[in-house]
C-alpha positions in Angstrom: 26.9 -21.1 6.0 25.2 -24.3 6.9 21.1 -24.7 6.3 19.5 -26.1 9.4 17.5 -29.2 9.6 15.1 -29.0 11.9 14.5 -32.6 13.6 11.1 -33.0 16.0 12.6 -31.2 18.9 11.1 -27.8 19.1 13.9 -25.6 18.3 15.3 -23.3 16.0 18.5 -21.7 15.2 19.2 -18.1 16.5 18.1 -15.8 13.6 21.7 -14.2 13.3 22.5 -17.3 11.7 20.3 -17.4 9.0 21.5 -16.8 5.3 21.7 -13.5 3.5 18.5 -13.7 2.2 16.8 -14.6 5.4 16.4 -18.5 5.1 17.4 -20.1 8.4 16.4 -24.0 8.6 14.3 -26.4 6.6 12.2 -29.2 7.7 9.9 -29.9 10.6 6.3 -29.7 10.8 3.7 -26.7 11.1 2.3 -28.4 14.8 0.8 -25.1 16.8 3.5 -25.5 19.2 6.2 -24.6 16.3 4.4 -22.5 15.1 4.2 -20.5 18.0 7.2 -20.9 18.8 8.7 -19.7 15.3 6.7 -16.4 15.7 7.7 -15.9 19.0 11.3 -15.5 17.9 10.6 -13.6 14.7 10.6 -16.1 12.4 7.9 -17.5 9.7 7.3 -20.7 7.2 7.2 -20.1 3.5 6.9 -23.5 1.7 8.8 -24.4 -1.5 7.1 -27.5 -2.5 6.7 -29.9 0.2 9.3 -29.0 2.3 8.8 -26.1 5.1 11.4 -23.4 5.1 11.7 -21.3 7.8 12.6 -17.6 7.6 14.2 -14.2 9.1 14.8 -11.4 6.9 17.3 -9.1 7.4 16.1 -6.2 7.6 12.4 -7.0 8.0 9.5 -4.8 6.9 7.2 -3.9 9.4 3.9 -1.4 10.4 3.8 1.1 12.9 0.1 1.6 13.1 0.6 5.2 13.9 2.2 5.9 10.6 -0.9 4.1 8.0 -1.1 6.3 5.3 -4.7 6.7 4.5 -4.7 8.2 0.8 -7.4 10.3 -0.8 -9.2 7.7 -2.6 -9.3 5.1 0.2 -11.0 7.9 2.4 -13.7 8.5 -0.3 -14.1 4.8 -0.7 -14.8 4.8 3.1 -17.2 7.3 2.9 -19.0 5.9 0.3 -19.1 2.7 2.1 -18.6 0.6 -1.4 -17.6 -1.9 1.4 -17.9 -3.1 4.3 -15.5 -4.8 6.9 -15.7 -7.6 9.6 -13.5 -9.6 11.6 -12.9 -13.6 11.8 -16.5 -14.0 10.3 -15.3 -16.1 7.2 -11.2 -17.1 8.2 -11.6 -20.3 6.4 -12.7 -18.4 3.7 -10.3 -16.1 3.5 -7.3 -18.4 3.9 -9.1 -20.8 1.3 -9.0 -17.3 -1.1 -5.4 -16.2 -0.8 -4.5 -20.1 -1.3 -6.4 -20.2 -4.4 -6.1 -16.3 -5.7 -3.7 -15.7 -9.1 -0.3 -13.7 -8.0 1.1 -11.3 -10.4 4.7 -12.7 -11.1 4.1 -15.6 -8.9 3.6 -19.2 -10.0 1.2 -21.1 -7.7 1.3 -20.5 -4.2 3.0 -21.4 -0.7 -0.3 -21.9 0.9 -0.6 -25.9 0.6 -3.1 -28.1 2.1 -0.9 -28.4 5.3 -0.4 -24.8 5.5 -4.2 -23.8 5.1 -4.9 -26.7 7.8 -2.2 -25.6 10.2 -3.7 -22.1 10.2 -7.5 -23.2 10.3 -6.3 -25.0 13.8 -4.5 -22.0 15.0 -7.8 -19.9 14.6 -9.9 -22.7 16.3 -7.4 -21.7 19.1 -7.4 -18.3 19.2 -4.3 -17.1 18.0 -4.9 -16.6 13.7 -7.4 -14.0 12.9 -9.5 -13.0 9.3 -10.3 -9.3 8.1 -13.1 -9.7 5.7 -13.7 -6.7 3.3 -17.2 -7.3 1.9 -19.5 -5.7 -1.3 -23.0 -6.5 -0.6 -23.5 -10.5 0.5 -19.7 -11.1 -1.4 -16.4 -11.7 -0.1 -14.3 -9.1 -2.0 -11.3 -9.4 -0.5 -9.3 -9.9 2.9 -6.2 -11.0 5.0 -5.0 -13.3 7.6 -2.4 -13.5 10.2 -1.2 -14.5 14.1 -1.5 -12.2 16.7 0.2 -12.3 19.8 0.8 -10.3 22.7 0.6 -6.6 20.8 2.2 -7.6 17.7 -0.1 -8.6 14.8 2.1 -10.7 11.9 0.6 -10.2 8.7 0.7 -13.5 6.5 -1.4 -13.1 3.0 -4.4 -10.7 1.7 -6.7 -11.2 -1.4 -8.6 -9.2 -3.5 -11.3 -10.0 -5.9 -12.3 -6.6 -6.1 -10.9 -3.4 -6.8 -9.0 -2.1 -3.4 -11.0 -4.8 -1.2 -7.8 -6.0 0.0 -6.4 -2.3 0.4 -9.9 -1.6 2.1 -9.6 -4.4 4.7 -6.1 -3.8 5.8 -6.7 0.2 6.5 -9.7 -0.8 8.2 -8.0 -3.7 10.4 -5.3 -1.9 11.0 -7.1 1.2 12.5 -9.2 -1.4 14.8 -5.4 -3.0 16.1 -4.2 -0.1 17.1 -7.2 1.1 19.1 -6.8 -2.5 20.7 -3.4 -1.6 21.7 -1.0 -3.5 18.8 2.2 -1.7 18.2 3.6 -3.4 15.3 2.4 -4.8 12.3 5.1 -7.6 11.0 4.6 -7.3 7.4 7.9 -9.8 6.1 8.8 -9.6 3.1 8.6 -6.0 1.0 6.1 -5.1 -1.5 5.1 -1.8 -2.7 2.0 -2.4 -1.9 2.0 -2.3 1.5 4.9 0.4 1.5 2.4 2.8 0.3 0.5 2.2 3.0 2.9 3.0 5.6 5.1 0.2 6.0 9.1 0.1 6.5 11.8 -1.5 7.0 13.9 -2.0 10.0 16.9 -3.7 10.8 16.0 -7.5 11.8 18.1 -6.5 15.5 15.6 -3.9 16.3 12.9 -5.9 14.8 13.9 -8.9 17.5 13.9 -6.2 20.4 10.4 -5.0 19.8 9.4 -8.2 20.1 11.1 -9.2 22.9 9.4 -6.4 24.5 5.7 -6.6 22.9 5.4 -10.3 23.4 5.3 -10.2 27.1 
């Protein structure tokens, strides 16, 4: 199957025609418009070195907020209130901390310059929001992503503490769903985030839930 090459017309393959492991076109740029756009129909940039790479996984793994599993030890952690939690109060921060933050199994990162820039504008404009999970005057950890309509799309978390990242999310995604978000796009798997309540789902159902929650 063909890779797409995305030219400066603001368009994108449909996502049933992306390869197996969910990499549908290559090229463009990271304007807001594209951006946007990409989101809008499910998909997501992941850089492999200076080129953008655009992606739809099949199946994709995705939050229900109702189902967050809240273990023991994150409830204690809330009670003793080893942190605390605000939102977009530091997004450049935070962006500038998953950029920068060692990856276990992961050489570098695919947060460039342009990437970190991109998303710094989208925030100016509304649309990419910070969770900051604090210890004392400290940023111990956080996470970043686009929300639109009642879908929140989860891009990258940090921790420099202990759970801060962990902390953060529970907390964020609590506040979502009180604010009327219905899915959590979480991308790609990790085990991490499957212990907290996240699934996957078949990229077909995935695209209908969006179709509907982006209204």
């Amino acid at each position: 199957m063909a890779l797409f090459a995305l030219q400066q017309e603001l368009i994108f393959p449909p996502v049933h025609l992306a390869e197996p492991d969910g990499l549908l076109a290559m090229g463009g740029d990271l304007s807001t418009e594209r951006l946007l756009l990409a989101y809008r129909n499910g998909i997501f940039p992941w850089y492999e070195g200076n080129v953008p790479l655009w992606w739809c996984p099949d199946p994709r793994f995705v939050l229900f907020p109702g189902n967050l599993k809240i273990s023991k030890s994150m409830q204690q952690l809330i009670k003793k209130e080893t942190f605390r939690v605000s939102i977009n109060t530091s997004f450049k921060s935070v962006i500038r901390a998953c950029k920068t933050s060692p990856r276990k199994q992961q050489q570098g990162t695919w947060i460039t310059d342009e990437v970190e820039e991109a998303y710094c504008l989208l925030h100016e404009k509304g649309y990419a929001h910070s969770a900051e999970a604090w210890m004392g005057d400290e940023l111990a950890g956080g996470l970043y992503g686009i929300r639109m309509g009642k879908v929140f799309f989860g891009e990258s978390m940090f921790s420099r503490e202990s759970n801060a990242s962990k902390f953060a999310f529970t907390m964020y995604v609590q506040l979502l769903q009180q604010e009327g978000i219905e899915l959590i796009d979480c991308q790609i798997y990790t085990a991490h985030l499957e212990s907290l309540g996240a699934q996957m789902i078949p990229r077909e159902i995935f695209m209908k839930k969006l179709n509907l929650l982006l209204k």
